[in-house]
C-alpha positions as CSV (number, residue, x, y, z in Angstrom):
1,X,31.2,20.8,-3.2
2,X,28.9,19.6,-0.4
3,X,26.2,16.4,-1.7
4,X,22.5,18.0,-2.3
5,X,20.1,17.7,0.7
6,X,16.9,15.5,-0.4
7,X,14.4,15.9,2.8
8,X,11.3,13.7,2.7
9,X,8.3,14.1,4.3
10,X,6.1,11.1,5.3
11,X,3.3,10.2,8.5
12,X,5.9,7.4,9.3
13,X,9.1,6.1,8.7
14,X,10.3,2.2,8.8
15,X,10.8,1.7,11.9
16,X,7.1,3.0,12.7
17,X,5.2,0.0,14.2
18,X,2.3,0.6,11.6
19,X,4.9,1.1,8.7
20,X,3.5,-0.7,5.7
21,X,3.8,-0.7,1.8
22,X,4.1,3.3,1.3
23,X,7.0,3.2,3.6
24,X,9.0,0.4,1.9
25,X,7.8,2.3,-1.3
26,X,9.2,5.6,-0.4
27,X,12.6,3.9,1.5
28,X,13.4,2.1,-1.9
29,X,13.5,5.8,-3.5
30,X,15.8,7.5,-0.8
31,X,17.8,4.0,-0.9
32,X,18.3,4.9,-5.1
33,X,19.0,8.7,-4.0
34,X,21.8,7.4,-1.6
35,X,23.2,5.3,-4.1
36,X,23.4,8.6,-6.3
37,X,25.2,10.2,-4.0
38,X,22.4,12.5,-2.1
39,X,22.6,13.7,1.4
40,X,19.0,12.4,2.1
41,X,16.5,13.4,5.4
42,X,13.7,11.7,5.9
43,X,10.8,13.7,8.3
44,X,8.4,11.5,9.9
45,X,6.2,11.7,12.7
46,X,7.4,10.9,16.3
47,X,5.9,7.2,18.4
48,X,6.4,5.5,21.7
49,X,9.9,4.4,22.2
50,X,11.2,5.8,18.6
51,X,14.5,7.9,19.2
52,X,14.1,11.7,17.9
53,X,16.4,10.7,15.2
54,X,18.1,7.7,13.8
55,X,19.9,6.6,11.1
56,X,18.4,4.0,8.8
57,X,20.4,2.4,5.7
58,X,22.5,5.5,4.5
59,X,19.5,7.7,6.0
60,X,19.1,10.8,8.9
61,X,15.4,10.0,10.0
62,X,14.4,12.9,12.4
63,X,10.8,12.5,14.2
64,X,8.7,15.4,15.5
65,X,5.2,15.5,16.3
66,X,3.0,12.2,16.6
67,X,0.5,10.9,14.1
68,X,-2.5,12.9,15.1
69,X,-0.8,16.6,14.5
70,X,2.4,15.8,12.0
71,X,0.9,17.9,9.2
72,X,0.4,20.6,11.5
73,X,3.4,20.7,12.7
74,X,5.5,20.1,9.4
75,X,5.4,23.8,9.3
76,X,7.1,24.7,12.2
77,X,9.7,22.2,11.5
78,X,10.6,23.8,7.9
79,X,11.0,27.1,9.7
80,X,13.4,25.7,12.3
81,X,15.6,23.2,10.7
82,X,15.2,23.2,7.4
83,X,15.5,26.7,6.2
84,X,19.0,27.8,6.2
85,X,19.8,26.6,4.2
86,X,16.8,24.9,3.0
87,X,17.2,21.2,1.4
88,X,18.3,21.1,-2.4
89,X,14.8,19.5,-3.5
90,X,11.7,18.2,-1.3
91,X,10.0,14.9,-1.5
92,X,6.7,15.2,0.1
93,X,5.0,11.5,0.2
94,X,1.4,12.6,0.6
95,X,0.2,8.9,1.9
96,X,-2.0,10.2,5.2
97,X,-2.8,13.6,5.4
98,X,-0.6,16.9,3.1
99,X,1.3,18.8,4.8
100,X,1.0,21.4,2.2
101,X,4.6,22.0,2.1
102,X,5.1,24.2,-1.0
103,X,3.6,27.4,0.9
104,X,6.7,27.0,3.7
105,X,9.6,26.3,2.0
106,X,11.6,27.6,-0.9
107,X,12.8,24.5,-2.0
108,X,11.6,23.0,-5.0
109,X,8.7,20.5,-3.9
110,X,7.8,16.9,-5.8
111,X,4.7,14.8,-4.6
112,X,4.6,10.8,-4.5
113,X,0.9,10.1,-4.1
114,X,0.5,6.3,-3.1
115,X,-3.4,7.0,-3.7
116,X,-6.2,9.4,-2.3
117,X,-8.5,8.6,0.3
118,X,-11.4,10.7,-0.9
119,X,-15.3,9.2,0.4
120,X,-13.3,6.0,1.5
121,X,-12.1,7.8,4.4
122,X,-15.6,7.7,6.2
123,X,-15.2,4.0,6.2
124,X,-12.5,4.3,8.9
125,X,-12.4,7.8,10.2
126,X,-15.4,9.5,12.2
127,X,-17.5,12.1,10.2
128,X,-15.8,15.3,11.2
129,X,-12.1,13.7,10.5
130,X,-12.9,12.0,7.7
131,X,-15.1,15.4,6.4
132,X,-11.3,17.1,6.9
133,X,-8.7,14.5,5.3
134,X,-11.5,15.0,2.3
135,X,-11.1,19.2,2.6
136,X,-7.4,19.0,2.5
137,X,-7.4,16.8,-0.3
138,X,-9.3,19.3,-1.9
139,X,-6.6,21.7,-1.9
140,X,-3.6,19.6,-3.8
141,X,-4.3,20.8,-7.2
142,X,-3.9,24.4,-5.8
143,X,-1.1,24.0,-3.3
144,X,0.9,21.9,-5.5
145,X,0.1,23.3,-9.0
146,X,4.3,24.0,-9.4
147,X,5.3,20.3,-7.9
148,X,5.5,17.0,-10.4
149,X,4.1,14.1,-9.1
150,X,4.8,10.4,-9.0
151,X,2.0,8.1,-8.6
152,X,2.1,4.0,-7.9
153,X,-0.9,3.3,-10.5
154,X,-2.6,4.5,-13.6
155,X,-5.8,5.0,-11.3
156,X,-3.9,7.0,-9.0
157,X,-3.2,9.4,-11.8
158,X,-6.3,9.5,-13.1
159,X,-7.8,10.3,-9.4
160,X,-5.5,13.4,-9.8
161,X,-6.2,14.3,-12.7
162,X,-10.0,14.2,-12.2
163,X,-9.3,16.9,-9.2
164,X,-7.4,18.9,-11.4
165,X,-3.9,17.7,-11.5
166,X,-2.0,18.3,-14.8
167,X,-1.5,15.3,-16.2
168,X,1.8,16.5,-18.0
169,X,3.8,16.4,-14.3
170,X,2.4,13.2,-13.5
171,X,4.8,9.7,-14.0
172,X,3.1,6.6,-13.3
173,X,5.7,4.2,-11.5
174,X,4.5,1.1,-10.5
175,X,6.2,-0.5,-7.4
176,X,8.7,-3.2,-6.9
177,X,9.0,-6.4,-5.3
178,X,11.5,-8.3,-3.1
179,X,12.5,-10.8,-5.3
180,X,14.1,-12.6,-2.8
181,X,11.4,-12.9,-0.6
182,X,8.5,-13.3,-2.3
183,X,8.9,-16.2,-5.2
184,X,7.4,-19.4,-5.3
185,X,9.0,-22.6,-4.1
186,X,8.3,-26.0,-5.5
187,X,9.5,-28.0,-2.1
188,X,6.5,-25.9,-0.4
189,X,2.9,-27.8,-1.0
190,X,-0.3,-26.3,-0.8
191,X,-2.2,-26.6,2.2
192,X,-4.1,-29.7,2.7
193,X,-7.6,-27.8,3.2
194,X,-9.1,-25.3,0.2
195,X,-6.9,-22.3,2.0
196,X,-8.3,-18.4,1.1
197,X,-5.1,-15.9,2.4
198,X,-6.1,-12.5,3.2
199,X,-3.2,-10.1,4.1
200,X,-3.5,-6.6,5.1
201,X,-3.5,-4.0,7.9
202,X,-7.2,-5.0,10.6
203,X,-8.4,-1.8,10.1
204,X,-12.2,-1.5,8.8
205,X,-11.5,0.3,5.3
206,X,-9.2,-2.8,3.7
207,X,-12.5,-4.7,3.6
208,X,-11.6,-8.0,5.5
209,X,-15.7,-7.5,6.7
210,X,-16.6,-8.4,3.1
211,X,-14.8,-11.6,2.5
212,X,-16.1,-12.5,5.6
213,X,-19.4,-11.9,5.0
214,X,-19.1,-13.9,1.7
215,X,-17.6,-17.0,3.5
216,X,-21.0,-18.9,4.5
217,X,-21.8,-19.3,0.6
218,X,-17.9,-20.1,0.0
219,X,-18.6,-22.7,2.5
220,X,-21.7,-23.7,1.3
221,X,-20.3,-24.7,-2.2
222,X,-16.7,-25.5,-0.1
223,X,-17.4,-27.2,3.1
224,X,-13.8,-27.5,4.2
225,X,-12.6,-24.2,3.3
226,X,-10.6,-21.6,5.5
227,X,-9.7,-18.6,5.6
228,X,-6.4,-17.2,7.5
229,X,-6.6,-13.6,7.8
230,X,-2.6,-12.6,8.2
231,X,-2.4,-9.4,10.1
232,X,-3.2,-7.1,13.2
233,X,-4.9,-4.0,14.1
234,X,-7.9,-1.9,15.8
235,X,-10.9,-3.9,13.8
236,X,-9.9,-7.6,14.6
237,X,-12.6,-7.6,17.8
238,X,-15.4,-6.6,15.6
239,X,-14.2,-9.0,12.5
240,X,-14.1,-11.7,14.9
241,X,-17.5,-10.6,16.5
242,X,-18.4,-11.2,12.5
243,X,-17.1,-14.4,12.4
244,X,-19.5,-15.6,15.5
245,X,-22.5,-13.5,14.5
246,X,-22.2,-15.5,10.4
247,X,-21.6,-18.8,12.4
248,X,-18.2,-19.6,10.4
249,X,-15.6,-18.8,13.8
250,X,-14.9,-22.2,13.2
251,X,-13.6,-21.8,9.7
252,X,-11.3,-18.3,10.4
253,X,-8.1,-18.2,11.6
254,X,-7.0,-14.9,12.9
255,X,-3.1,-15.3,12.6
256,X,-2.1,-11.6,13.6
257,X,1.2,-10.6,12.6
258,X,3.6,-12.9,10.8
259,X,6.9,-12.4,10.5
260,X,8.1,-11.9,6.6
261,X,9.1,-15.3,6.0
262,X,6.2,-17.0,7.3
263,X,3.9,-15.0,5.7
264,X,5.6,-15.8,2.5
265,X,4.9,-19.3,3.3
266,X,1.5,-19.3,4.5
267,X,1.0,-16.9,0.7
268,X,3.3,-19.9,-1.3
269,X,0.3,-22.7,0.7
270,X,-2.5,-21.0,-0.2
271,X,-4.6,-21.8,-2.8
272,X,-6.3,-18.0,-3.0
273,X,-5.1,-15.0,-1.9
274,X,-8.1,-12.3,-1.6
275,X,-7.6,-8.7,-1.4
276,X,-11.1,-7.2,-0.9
277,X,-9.9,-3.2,-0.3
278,X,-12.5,-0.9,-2.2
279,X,-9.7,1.3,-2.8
280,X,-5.9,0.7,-3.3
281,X,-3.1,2.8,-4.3
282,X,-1.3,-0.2,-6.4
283,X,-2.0,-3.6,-4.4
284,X,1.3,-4.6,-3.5
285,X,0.1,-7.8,-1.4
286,X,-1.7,-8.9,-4.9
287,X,1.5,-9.1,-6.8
288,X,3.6,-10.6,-3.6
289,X,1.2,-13.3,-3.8
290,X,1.2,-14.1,-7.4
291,X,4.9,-13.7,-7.1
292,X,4.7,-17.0,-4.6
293,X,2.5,-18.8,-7.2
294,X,-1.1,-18.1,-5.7
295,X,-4.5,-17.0,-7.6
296,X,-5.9,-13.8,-6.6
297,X,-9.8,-12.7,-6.1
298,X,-9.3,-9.3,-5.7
299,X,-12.1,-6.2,-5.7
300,X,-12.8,-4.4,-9.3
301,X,-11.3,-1.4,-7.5
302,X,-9.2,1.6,-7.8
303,X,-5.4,0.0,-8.0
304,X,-6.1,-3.3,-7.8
305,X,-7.6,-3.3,-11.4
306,X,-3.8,-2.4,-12.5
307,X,-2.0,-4.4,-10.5
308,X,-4.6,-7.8,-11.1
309,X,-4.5,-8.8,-14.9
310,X,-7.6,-9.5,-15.3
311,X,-8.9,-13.1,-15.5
312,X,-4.7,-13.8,-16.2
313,X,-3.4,-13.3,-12.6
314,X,-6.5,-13.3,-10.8
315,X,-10.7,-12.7,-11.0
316,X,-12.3,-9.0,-10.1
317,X,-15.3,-8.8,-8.3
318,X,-17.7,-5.9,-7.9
319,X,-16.9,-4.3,-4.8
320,X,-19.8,-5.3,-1.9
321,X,-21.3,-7.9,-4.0
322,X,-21.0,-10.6,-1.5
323,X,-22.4,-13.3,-4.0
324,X,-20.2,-12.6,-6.9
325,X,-17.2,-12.3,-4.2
326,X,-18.1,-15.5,-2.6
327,X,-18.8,-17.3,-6.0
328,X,-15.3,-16.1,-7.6
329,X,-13.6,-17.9,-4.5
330,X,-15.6,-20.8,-4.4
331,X,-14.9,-21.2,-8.1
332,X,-11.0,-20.7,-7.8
333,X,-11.0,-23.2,-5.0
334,X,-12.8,-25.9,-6.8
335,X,-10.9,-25.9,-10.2
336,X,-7.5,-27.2,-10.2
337,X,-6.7,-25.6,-13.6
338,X,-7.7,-22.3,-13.5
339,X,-5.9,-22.0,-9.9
340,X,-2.7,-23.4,-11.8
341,X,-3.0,-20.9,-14.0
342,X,-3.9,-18.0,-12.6
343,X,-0.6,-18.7,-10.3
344,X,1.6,-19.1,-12.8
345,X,0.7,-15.9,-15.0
346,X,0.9,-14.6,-11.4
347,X,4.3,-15.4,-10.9
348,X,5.3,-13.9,-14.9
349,X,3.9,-10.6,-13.9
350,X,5.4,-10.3,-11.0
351,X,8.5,-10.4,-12.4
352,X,8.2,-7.2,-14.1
353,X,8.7,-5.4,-10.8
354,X,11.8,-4.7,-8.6
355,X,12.8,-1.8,-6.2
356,X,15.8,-0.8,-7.7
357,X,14.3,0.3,-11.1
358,X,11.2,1.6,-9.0
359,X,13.7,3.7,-7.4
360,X,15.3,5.1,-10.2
361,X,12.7,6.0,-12.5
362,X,10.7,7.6,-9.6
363,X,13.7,9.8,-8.5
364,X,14.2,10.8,-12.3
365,X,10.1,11.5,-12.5
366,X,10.6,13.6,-8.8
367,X,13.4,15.3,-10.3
368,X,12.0,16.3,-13.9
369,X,13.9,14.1,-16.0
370,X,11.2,11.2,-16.8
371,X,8.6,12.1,-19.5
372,X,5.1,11.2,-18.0
């Protein structure tokens, strides 16, 4: 007897140069379902100089499409090479746009839903995009009324059941953490200036603009402060046109990307990470950090509220309150205790999480064999 066929569905795969945190989520689960035994396919859509298929750690990634159509095209693809025979089970990892695969497949379908974008999209998308992602999101409760779902947080789920999911075939699995990578290290000192770390994709909805816009009062109450925003992307020119226009250019260090190991160093110096998203599916930078020992000021948001303890592994703020954001920071930078221990319930929480039982218990929830 032949292995089943898994086929997963997602915008990109790992080797996608904007892969980020839904990737490594959905590559720990195929990793678990190749481990099991599974034949596993991972769909993704096509980019410059990425082969039309490759092989990634036990896995057959094929590429079609590009970004901008992959859910239009999804389809097609079903039709053409996945239909006879069709896979034994379908993972779609609905993390950009659905591809509304139940109406063009008879395989069974499951659903991991990293989080929704809903009105956030208009933060990054124009109008008539963003008015579209919204419509199709519209549509999941129908289109997927058969499919169980896995989603990373309790406010995921509760996103989906306020559209009208079932929350019966939804498991909450909360994702894992490299270990390895991300754990504190005493031979590793803080940095000599009050440090604020953010971490994240440049892209205008992940809400870099607000921490800078609450960095004159940080500095007001912090003179030496800094902040070392850790990432690239298309909003760095207009965040550092921010920086200018506040009059703190001087204070902001725009790193871009950092290879793994030195952004686990810069996160194990700091002396406040700050994750100001006003919408996240789980926060997975939030727990890296308090896995390296470093407090956390995060936005009172969607995912972050579940993967921040709050007031044990980090403060929540408001989202937009540039007072109360700046204030939280200031406060975290100025009091040695409360940094000490908001690092090292940080570090205990963290250690709930690894990939390897996130991978499990999502493939049993994808396959029907987890209760809720």
């Amino acid at each position: 007897m032949s292995a089943p066929h898994l086929l997963a569905i997602n915008f990109r795969d790992m080797a996608h140069p904007e892969a980020g945190g839904a990737e490594l989520h959905l590559e720990q689960i195929l990793i678990a379902a190749v481990a099991r035994g599974w034949r596993v396919t991972w769909l993704a859509s096509g980019f410059p100089g990425g082969a039309a298929e490759a092989e990634h750690r036990g896995i057959r990634v094929v590429r079609r499409g590009s970004w901008w159509n992959f859910n239009l095209i999804v389809p097609g693809v079903l039709a053409s090479e996945f239909a006879s025979p069709a896979p034994d089970r379908i993972v779609e990892d609905i993390n950009k746009a659905p591809c509304f695969t139940p109406w063009h497949t008879r395989a069974p379908v499951a659903v991991i839903v990293p989080h929704l974008f809903g009105a956030t999209i208009l933060r990054e998308a124009a109008l008539p995009v963003g008015l579209y992602v919204m419509a199709l999101e519209a549509l999941i409760p129908f289109v997927y009324r058969r499919s169980r779902f896995v989603a990373i947080s309790e406010s995921t789920r509760d996103d989906l059941v306020r559209r009208g999911v079932d929350a019966s075939r939804i498991t909450v699995v909360h994702c894992g953490l490299d270990h390895a990578s991300y754990r504190a290290d005493p031979a590793v000192a803080r940095s000599a200036d009050p440090t604020i770390v953010f971490v994240g994709r440049l892209r205008r909805y992940k809400g870099a603009d607000w921490a800078m816009r609450a960095l004159p009062r940080v500095l007001r109450q912090v003179p030496a402060a800094r902040l070392l925003v850790i990432g690239d992307g298309p909003f760095e020119p207009a965040l550092r046109r921010e920086a200018t226009r506040l009059g703190v250019a001087g204070a902001v260090d725009f790193l871009g990307f950092l290879p793994r190991a030195d952004k686990v160093r810069r996160l194990q110096e700091a002396w406040v990470v700050v994750q100001p998203s006003p919408k996240e599916g789980w926060g997975l930078t939030v727990v890296e950090a308090g896995a390296c020992g470093a407090a956390v000021v995060a936005s009172d948001a969607p995912g972050l509220r579940d993967s921040v303890r709050r007031d044990e592994t980090g403060l929540l703020v408001r989202y937009g309150d540039d007072a109360a954001l700046a204030d939280a920071l200031a406060r975290v930078l100025l009091d040695a205790p409360l940094r000490e221990r908001l690092g090292r319930a940080g570090i205990a929480w963290a250690e709930r999480f690894t990939w390897p039982a996130c991978g499990e218990a999502s493939l049993d929830a994808l396959a029907g064999t987890a209760s809720p």
